[in-house]
KOLMARPA-493963 format. One record per residue (C-alpha): residue in three letters; y, x, z. Coordinates in steps of 0.001 Angstrom, whole numbers, plus 500000, padded with zeros to 6 digits. Layout:
BEGIN
ALAYXZ;...
REM end
This chain:
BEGIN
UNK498603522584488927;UNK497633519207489824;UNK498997516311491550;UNK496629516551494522;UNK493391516453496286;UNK491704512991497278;UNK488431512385499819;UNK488459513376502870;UNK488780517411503527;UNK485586518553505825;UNK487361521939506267;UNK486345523851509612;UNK489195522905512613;UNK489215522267516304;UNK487926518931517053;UNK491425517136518759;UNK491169516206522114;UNK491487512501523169;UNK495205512286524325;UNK496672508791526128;UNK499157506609524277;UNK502758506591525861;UNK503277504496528690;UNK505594501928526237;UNK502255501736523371;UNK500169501230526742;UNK501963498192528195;UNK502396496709524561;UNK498859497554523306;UNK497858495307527088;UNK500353492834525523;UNK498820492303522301;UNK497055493724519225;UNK496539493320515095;UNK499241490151514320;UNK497195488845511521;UNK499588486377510213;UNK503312485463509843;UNK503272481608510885;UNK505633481027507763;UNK508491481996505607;UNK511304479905507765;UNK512826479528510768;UNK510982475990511266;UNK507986478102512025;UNK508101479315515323;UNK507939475799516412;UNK505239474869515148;UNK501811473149516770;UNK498921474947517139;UNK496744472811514289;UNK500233473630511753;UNK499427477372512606;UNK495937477507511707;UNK496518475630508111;UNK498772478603506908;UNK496933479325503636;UNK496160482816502369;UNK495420483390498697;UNK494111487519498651;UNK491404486660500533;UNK489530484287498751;UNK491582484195495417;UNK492571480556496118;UNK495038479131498845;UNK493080478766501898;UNK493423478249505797;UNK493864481776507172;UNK491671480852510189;UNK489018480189507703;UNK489476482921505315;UNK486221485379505455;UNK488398488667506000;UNK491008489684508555;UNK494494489093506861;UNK497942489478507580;UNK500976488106506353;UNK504609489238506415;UNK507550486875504624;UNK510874487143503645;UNK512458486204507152;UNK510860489232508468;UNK511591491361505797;UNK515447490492505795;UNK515012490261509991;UNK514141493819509999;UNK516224495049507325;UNK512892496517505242;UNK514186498914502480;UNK510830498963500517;UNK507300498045500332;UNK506588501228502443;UNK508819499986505883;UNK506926496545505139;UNK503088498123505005;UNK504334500303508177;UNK504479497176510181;UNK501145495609509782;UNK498159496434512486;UNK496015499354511212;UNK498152500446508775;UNK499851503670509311;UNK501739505734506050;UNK502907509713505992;UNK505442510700503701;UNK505642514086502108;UNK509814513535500702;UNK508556512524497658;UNK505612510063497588;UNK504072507272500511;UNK500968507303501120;UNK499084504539502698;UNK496144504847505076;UNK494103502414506674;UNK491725502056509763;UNK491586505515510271;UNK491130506907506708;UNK494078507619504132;UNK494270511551502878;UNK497885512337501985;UNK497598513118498503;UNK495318510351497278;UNK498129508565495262;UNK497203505284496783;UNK494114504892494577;UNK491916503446497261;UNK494082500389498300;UNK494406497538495369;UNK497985496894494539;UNK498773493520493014;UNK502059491949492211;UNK501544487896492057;UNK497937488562491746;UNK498155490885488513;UNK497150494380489471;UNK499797497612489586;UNK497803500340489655;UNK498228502721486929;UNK495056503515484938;UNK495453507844485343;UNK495403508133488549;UNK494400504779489558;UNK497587505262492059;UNK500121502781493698;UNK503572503425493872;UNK504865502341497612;UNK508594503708498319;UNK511421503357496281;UNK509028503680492978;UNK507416500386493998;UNK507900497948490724;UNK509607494982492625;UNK512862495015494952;UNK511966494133498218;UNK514780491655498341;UNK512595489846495706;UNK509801489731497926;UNK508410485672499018;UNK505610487629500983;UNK503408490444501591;UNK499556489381501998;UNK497531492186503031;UNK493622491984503463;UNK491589494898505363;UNK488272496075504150;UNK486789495895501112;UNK486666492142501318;UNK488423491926498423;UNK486932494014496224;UNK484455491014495323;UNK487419489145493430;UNK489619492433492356;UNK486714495521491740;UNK488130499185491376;UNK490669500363494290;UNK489907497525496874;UNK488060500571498584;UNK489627500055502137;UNK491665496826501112;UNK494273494772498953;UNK498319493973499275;UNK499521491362496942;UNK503176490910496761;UNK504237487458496463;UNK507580486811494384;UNK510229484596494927;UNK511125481875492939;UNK513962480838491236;UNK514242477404492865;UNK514298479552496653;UNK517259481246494856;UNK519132478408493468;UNK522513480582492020;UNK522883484391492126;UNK522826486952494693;UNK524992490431494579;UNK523446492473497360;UNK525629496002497789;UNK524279498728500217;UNK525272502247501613;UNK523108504254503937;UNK522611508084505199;UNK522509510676502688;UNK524630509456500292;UNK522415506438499689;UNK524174503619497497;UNK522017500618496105;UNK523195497573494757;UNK520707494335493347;UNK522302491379490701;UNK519926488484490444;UNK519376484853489585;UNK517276481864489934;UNK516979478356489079;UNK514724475512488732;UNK516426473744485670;UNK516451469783485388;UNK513577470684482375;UNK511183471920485207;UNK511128475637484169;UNK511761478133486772;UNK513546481534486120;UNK514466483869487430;UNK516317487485486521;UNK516976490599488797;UNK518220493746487954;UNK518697496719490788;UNK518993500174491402;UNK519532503182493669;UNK521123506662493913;UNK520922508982497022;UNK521778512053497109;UNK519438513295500125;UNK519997515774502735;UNK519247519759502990;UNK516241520296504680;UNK515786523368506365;UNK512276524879506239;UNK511550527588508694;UNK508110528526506941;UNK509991529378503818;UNK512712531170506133;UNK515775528885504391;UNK517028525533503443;UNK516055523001500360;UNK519787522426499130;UNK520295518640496954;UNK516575519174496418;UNK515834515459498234;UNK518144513474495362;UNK516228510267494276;UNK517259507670491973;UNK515855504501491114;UNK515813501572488144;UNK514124497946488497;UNK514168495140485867;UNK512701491613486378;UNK512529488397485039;UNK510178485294485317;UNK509935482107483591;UNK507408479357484086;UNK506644475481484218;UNK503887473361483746;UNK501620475763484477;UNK502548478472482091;UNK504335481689483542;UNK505720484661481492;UNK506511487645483785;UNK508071491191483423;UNK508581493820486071;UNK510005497327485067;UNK510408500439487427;UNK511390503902486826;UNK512352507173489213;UNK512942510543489755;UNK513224512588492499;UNK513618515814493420;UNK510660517893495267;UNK512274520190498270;UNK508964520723500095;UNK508145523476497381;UNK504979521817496841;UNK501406523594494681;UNK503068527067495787;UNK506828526400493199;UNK509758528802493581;UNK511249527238497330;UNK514856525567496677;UNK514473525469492647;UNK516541522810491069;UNK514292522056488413;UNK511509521070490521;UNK511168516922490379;UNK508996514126489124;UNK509860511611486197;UNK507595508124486494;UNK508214504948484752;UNK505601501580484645;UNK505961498370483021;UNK504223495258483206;UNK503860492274481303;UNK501648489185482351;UNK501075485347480892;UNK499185483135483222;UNK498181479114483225;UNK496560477517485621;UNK495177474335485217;UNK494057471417487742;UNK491123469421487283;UNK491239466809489432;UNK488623466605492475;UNK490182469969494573;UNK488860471780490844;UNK491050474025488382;UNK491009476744486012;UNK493192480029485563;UNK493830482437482829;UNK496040485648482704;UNK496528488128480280;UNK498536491288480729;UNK499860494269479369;UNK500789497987481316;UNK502405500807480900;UNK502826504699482558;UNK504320508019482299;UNK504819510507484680;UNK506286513951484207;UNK506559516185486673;UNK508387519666486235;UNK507381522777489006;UNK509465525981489006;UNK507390529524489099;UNK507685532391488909;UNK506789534489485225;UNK507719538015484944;UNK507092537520481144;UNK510062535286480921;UNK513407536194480440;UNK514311535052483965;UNK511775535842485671;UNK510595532472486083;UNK509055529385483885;UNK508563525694484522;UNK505019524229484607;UNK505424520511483293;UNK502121518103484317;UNK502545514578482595;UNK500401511459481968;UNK500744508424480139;UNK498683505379480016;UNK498407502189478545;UNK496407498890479102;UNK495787495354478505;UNK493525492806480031;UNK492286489502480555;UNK491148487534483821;UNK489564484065483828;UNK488887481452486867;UNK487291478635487964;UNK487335477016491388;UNK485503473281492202;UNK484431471091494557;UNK482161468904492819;UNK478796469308494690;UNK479013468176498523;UNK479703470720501174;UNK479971473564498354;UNK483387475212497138;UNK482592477669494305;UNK484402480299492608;UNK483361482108489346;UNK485320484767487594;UNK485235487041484975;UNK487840490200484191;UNK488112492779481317;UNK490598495731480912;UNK491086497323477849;UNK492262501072478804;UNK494182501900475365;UNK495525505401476967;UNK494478507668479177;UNK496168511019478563;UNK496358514302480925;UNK498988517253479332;UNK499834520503480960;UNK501790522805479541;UNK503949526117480516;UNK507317525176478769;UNK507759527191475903;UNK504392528596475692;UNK500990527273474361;UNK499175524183476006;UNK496850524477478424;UNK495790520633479153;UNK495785518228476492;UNK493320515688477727;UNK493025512060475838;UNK490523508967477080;UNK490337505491476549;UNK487807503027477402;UNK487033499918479143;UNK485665497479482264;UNK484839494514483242;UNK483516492648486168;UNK481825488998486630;UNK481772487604490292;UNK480703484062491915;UNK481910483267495404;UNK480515480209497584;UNK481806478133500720;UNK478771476596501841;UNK479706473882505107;UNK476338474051507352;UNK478266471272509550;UNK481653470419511116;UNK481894473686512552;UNK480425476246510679;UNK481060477867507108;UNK478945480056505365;UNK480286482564502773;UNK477937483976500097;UNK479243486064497084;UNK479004489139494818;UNK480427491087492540;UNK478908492517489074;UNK480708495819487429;UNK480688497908484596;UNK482916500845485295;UNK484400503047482825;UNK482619505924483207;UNK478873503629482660;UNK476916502737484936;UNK476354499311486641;UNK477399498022490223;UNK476750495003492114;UNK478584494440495423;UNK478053491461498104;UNK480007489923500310;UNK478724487757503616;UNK480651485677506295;UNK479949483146509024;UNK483110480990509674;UNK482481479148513497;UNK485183477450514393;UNK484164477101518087;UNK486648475219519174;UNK489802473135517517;UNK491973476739518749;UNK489623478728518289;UNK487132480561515579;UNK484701483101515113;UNK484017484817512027;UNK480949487597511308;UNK482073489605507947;UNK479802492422505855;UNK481488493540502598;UNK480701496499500437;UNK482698498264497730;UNK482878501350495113;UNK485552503711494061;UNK484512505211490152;UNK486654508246489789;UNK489349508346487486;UNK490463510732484907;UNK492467513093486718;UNK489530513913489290;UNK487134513940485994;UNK489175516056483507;UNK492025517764485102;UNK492116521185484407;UNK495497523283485090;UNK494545526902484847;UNK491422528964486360;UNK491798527838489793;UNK491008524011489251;UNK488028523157486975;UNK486821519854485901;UNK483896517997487154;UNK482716515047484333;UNK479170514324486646;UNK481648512689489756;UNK479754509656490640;UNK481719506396492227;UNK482711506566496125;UNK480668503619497959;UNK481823501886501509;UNK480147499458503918;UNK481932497814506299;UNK480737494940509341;UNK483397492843511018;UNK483490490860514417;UNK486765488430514387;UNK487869486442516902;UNK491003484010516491;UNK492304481654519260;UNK495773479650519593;UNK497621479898522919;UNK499516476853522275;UNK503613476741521707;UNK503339478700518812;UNK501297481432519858;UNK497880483315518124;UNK495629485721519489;UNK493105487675517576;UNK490518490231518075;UNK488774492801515334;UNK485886494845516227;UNK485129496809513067;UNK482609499606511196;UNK483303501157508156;UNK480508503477506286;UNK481256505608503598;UNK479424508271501370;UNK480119509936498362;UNK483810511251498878;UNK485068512734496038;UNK486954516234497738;UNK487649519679496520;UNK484981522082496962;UNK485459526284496486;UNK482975527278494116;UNK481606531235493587;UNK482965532772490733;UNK480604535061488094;UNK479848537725491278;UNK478436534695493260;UNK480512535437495919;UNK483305533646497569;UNK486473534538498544;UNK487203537069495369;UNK489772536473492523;UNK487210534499490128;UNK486597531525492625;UNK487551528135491635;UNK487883524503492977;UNK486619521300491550;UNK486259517820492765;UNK482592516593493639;UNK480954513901495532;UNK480834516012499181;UNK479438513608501565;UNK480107510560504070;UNK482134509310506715;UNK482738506837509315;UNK485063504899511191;UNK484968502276514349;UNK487570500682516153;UNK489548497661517925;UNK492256495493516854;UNK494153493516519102;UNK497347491341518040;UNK499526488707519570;UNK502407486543518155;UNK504475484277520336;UNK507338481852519135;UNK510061482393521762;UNK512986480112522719;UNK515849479713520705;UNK513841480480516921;UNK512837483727518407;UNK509544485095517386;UNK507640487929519182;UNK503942489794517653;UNK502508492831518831;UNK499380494679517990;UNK497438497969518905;UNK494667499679517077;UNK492202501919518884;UNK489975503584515948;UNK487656506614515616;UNK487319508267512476;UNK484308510932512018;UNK483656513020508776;UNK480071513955508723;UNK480573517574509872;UNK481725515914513110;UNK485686516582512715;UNK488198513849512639;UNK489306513669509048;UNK493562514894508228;UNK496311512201509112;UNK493427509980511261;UNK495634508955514502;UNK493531507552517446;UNK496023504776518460;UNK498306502196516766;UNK500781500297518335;UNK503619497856516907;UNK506024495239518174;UNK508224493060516096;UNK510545490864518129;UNK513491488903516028;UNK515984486456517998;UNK518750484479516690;UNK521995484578518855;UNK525028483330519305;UNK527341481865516141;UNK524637482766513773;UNK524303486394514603;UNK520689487580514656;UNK518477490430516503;UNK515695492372514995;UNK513904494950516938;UNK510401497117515919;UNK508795499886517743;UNK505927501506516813;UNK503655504280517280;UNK501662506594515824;UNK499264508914517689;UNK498586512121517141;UNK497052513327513728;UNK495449516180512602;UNK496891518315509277;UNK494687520139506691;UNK494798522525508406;UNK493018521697511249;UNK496657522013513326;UNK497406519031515911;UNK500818517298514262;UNK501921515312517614;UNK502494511110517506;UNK505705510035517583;UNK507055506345518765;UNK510451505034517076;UNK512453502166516894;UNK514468500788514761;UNK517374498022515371;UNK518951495740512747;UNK521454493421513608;UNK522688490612510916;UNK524023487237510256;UNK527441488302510565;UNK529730486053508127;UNK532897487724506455;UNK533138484309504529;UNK530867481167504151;UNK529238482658500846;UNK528532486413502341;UNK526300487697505058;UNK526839491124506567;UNK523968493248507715;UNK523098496976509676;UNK519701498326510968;UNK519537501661512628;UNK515902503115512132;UNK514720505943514637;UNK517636504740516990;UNK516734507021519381;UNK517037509740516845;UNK513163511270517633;UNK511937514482516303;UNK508858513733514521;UNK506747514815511529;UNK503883513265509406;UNK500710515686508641;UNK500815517795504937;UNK498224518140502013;UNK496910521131501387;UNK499091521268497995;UNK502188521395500359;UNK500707525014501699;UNK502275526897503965;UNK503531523704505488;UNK501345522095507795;UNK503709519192508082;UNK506305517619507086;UNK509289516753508791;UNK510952513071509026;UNK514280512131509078;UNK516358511633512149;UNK518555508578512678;UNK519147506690509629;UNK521474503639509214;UNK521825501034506259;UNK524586499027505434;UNK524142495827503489;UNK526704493440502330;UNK524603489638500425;UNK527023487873498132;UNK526154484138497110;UNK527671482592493801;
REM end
């Protein structure tokens, strides 16, 4: 048993044919492209002036607040008016929204891929996950939790900055492989009282979030959130297993947080915990088994200052404290049981502190410098398998530690033009020594418009799961995995169209080697395909990606606020085939409207093409929309909300890993509505 493959299968299938985009992606994708920023998190914004659009300041990027149009990556932003526009249920809906991103969900876990690369099954573990900066990936299977599991409440949620490539993997290290999301909090002062936020949606689904916030007349800030969520699912037939999953798709969800700073200081917790129930019958379980579901918990704990120094100069520290378990219980069947069948129960706990330090100045003319230095402290890294009621058969413990040192310089070679110079030192867990740079050339051409050249590298050291894991026969461990590696070149063009509007361009080339990816290997007859074969994980080979990213946004009359992007990209493993869940074409549109009496409109489409399955099969694109309409008041302290998603109620599917075998794919829901009553006190 294991929790799944990562890499990027090579596995022998027909290479997909090119197929068009539908006629709406088409017309939009002509329209626009990759929306790289959210103007800002109020109404005010969509009238701003051109110059007010281009000073909206992005902190992943460059690890301090900086001019988006002068950041050395491509970012994009989406805030809290967007979120509640659109009626987001998660950080999932919000990640499905941004150019290049695209997400397939197997009724248990999301996963998120980007530019063309993202194997279902990978956990997450090549995207950095950060909540106010402090990273959330666990330290087991260096994965991110993106649905329903994610630590925060999306109603929490100031804003969601996401940077592509492995731009920042200079300032962050392990797991900025393909890029970084940092989730921005609220604070108590944007709360000012308490919210009771009550919801009901398909399949059973009640949630329901207490919070509040406060800048007291001391100057702390605080602010305290509790939420939760209990669905009951639907039945889910499955042809392939010739019946129906019955209550197998129950889920139910816990989140604690609380905040308190001033001056400086800042003492934050954030709790999460789940389960839900598996109906897909994934790793080959008994089909529609009621004991089959996952158990995972994290905690995190984090106490930053930050410190001006006069002269555009300061210093940061942080130090933080987090925690994992994850059980997961698969029915089988065991003719030496008294019922014929046992339960196979995988878990994993980990536990970790560390410590990050920071210093940004101005002092020497046309320079800006950044030097950093982080350390993590991996107290626990335990593995356990076990058949219950019979004898162990993984009991796996680690610990160890990293750390990382990294300089970053904005160099000003005149008015115009910006020259970005850094580089990253590590010292993974598992030894070794890497050093990663990072180049870009900032023109701004024009007072609308700039030009950026970008070259970034990055590495992904294995963690313990692909080194150690060993479930029975079938999977064996590999401790000689070496660290994935990535290259990637950028071409970014950014120009204002006036009255609120932004255009921007990405041309971009991403080259990787090393994958880590199950390979069979011959058992003691040398010979493959017989009983004694085996699979482990090892470094298989390299792959490559190139595409286009086009985005738009437009403020519209009346508040309204329009952005649009396409993505055209080509991904290649090296035996020629497109790599699994790799879609050709992108395209979304957001459009949000106020209307009349305080009533609002939020509409997205977007589409997916075609992607290919693990099994080489063609798993068609789908394009969806979904509809949310709020601002209705039942009394001046309460705000009524609804968004329909898949209004058209499409039949559509997202591609399978190889663990879900015999299914190719897995089916999506249908129409789905959620109901959301906001109470103010």
């Amino acid at each position: 048993m294991s929790r799944g493959s990562s890499g990027i299968p090579a596995a022998p299938a027909a290479r997909l044919r090119s197929r068009r985009a539908p006629l709406l992606a088409l017309l939009i994708g002509l329209l626009a492209g990759q929306a790289a920023a959210r103007p800002l998190a109020d109404a005010e914004a969509s009238q701003l002036p051109l110059d007010r659009l281009l000073e909206i300041e992005v902190y992943s990027a460059s690890d301090y607040a900086r001019r988006i149009s002068g950041a050395p990556a491509s970012a994009s932003i989406v805030t809290a008016d967007e979120i509640r526009a659109h009626g987001y249920r998660n950080l999932a809906d919000i990640l499905r929204s941004l150019p290049g991103l695209h997400l397939a969900y197997d009724r248990n876990y999301s996963y998120l891929a980007s530019r063309g690369f993202g194997t279902v099954g990978d956990w997450n573990s090549r995207v950095l996950f950060m909540l106010d900066g402090h990273r959330v990936n666990e330290n087991v299977y260096d994965g991110a939790y993106i649905g329903n599991d994610f630590i925060l409440d999306v109603e929490l949620i100031d804003r969601v900055e996401y940077v592509a490539g492995p731009a920042a993997a200079m300032l962050y290290g392990n797991n900025a492989f393909f890029g970084a999301v940092n989730v921005i909090t609220k604070s108590g002062k944007q709360l000012a009282g308490g919210e009771l936020a009550l919801g009901v949606g398909g399949g059973a689904t009640r949630d329901a979030r207490l919070s509040y916030g406060r800048r007291l007349d001391n100057g702390l800030d605080v602010l305290l959130s509790a939420s939760g969520l209990d669905s009951d699912g639907r039945d889910l037939a499955m042809p392939e297993y010739g019946g129906t999953a019955h209550d197998l798709d129950h889920e139910r969800a816990r989140r604690l947080f609380a905040r308190v700073g001033g001056g400086g200081l800042k003492l934050q917790m954030a709790h999460a915990e789940r389960r839900k129930g598996i109906p897909n019958a994934s790793y080959a379980q008994l089909f529609d088994d009621a004991r089959s579901r996952t158990d995972e918990a994290q905690s995190s704990l984090d106490l930053s200052y930050d410190h001006a120094l006069g002269d555009e100069s300061a210093v940061s520290g942080r130090l933080y404290y987090g925690h994992y378990a994850y059980n997961g219980d698969y029915a089988y069947a065991d003719a030496a049981a008294p019922t014929g069948s046992a339960v196979y129960r995988d878990s994993a706990h980990g536990r970790w502190w560390g410590l990050d330090l920071k210093y940004v100045g101005a002092r020497v003319a046309g320079h800006k410098l950044l030097v950093g230095l982080d350390y993590q402290r991996d107290l626990r890294r335990d593995q356990r398998s076990i058949h219950l009621g019979q004898a162990v058969r993984l009991d796996d413990r680690r610990d160890g530690s990293q750390w990382g040192v990294y300089f970053h310089d904005e160099i000003a070679l005149g008015e115009r033009l910006t020259l970005d110079v850094g580089a990253r030192h590590d010292r993974p867990w598992i030894g070794g020594s890497e050093l990663n740079p990072r180049l870009g050339l900032i023109w701004r051409w024009r007072a609308d418009t700039t030009l950026k050249a970008l070259y970034g590298s990055a590495f992904r050291p294995p963690d313990v799961f692909e080194l150690y894991y060993s479930g029975d026969e079938l999977y064996q461990p590999n401790p000689g995995l070496g660290p994935e590696r990535i290259k990637t070149h950028e071409l970014v063009l950014e120009r204002g169209l006036g009255g609120g509007g932004r255009l921007k361009a990405t041309l971009f080339r991403n080259h990787i080697r090393d994958l880590i990816d199950y390979v069979p290997r011959g058992g003691a007859d040398a010979r493959l395909g017989t009983p004694d074969d085996s699979f482990s994980l090892a470094n298989t080979g390299k792959a490559r990606s190139a595409g286009l990213e086009l985005g738009i946004e437009q403020a519209l009359r009346g508040d309204g606020h329009l952005r649009a992007s396409y993505t055209g990209q080509r991904a290649r493993a090296d035996d020629g085939h497109t790599p699994e869940n790799s879609p050709r074409h992108l395209v979304k549109l957001n459009w949000r409207q106020p209307l009349h009496a305080g009533l609002r409109a939020g509409l997205e489409i977007q589409h997916v093409g075609a992607r290919r399955s693990y099994a080489g099969t063609r798993v068609g694109g789908a394009t969806l929309a979904n509809l949310t309409l709020g601002g209705l008041r039942p009394s001046r302290d309460s705000e009524l909300s609804l968004t329909v998603f898949n209004l058209f109620d499409r039949r559509h599917a997202d591609p399978a890993a190889d663990f879900h075998a015999p299914l190719d794919r897995i089916r999506q829901d249908g129409r789905e509505w959620h109901l959301r009553l906001l109470l103010r006190f």
